[in-house]
C-alpha positions as CSV (number, residue, x, y, z in Angstrom):
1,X,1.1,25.5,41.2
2,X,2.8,25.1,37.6
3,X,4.9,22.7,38.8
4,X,2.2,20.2,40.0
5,X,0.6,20.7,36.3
6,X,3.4,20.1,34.2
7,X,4.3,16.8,36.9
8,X,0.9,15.8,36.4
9,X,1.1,16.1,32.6
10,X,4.7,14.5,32.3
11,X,2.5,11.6,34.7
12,X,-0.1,11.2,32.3
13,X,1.8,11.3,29.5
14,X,4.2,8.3,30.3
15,X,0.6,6.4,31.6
16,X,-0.6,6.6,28.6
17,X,2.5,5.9,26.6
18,X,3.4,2.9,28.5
19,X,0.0,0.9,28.1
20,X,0.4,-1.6,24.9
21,X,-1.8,-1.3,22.4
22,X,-3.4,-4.9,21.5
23,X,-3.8,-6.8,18.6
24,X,-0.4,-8.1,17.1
25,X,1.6,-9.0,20.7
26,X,-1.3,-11.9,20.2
27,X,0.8,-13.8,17.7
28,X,4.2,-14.5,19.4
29,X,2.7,-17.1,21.7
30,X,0.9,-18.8,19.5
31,X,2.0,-18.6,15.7
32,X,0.4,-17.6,12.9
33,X,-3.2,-18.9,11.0
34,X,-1.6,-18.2,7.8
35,X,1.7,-20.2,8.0
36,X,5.1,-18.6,9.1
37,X,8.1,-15.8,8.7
38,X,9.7,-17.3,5.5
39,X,13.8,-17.7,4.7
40,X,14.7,-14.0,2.9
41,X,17.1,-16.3,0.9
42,X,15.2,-19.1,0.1
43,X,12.1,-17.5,-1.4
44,X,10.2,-20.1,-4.2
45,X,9.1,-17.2,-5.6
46,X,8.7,-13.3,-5.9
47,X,4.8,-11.5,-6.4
48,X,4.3,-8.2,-6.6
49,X,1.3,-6.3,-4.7
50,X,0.5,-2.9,-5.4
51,X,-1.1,-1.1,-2.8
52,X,-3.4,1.7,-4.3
53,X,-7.0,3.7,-3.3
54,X,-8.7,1.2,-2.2
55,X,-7.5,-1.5,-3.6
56,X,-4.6,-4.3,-3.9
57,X,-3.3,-5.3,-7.3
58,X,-3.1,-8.3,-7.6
59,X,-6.0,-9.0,-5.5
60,X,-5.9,-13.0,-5.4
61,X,-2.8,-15.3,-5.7
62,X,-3.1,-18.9,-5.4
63,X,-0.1,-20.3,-4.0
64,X,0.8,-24.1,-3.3
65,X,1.5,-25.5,0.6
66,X,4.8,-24.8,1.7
67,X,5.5,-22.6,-0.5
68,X,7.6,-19.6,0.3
69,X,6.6,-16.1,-1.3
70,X,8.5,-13.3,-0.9
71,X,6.2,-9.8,-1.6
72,X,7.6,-7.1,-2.5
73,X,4.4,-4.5,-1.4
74,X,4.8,-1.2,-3.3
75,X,2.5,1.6,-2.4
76,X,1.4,3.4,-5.9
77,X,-1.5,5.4,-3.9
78,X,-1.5,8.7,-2.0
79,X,-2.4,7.7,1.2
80,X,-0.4,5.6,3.7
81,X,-1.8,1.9,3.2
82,X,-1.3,-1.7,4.9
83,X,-1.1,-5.9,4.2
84,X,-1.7,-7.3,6.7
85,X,-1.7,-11.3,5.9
86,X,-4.2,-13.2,8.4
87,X,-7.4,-14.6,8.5
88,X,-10.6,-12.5,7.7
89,X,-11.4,-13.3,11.1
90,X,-8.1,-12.0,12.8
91,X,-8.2,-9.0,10.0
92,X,-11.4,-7.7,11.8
93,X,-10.8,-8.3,15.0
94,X,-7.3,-6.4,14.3
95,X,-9.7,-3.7,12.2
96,X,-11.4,-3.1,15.5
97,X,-8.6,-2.1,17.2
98,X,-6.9,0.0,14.5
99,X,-10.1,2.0,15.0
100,X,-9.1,3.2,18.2
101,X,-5.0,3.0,17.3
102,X,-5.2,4.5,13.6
103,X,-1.5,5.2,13.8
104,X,-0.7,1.6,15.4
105,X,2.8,0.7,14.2
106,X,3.6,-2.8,12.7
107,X,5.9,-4.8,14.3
108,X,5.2,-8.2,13.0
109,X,6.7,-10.1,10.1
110,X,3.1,-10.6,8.7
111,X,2.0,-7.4,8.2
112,X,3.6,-3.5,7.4
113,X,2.2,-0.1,6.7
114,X,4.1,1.8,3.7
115,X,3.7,5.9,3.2
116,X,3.0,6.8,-0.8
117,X,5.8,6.1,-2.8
118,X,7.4,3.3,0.1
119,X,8.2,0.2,-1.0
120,X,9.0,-3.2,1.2
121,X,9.4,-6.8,1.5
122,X,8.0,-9.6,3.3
123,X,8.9,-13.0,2.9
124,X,6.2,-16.0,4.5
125,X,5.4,-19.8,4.3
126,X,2.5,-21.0,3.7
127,X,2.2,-24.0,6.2
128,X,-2.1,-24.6,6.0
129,X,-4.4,-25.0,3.0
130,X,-7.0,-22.5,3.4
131,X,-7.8,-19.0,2.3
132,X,-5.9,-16.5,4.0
133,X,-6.7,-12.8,3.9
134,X,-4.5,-9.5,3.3
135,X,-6.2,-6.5,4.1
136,X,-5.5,-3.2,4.8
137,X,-6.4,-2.1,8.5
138,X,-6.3,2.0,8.1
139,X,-10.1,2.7,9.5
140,X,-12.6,2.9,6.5
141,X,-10.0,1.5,3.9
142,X,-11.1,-2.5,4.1
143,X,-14.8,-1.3,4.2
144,X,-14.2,0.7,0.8
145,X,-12.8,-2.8,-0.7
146,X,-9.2,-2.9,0.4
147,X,-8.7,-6.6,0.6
148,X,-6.9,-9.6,-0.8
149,X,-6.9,-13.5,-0.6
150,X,-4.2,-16.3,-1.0
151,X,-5.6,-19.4,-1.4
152,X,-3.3,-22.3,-0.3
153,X,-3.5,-25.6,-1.9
């Protein structure tokens, strides 16, 4: 009899492991709303975001099109923190699902979750005018304010 439990539990177990968990897979079949992955060695220019609670520092950075920025994200706060770079649109939509998945790892080149103290890069072109949105997708930390823009001209 304990061997049909602990079968049945290694079962569930790899179920349950083996089912993706949406909302970034989205993006490698049909690009990004914000522009692109950007060159690591052609960057126009370096901006530093600080990732704090609840809030991003700077929290708007006007950039030009085609522009390449390489952000260098360093978490100052005591609590694991995101930027995610997207639309508001996508942002809540991916919000949604980090409800559900609050320990969803990153594995896009738009977006990265830092513990306190972690510091990391990410390098993107902007390829569309608009005004793009980084956010932080913990559950309850973009409600409490923890958003930026970049506004591409």
């Amino acid at each position: 009899m304990k061997t049909r439990i602990v079968v049945g539990a290694a079962l569930a177990v790899a179920l349950i492991t083996s089912v993706p968990v949406h909302g970034h897979e989205q993006h490698r079949s049909r690009g990004y709303a914000a522009g692109e992955p950007g060159d690591a060695n052609q960057p126009s220019r370096t901006i530093e975001v600080l990732l704090s609670e609840m809030e991003f520092t700077p929290a708007r950075i006007a950039v030009s099109r085609g522009e390449q920025i390489r952000f260098v994200l360093r978490n100052t706060g005591k609590e694991d923190h995101e930027f995610l770079l997207a639309t508001k649109k996508e942002n809540l939509k991916h919000a949604a699902v980090m409800k559900k998945h609050p320990h969803m790892a990153h594995d896009e080149p738009n977006g990265v979750r830092l513990g306190p103290g972690k510091t990391a890069e990410l390098v993107w072109r902007f390829t569309r005018p608009g005004t793009f949105e980084y956010s932080c997708l913990i559950p309850n930390h973009r409600e409490y304010g923890m958003t930026g823009h970049v506004t591409v001209k």
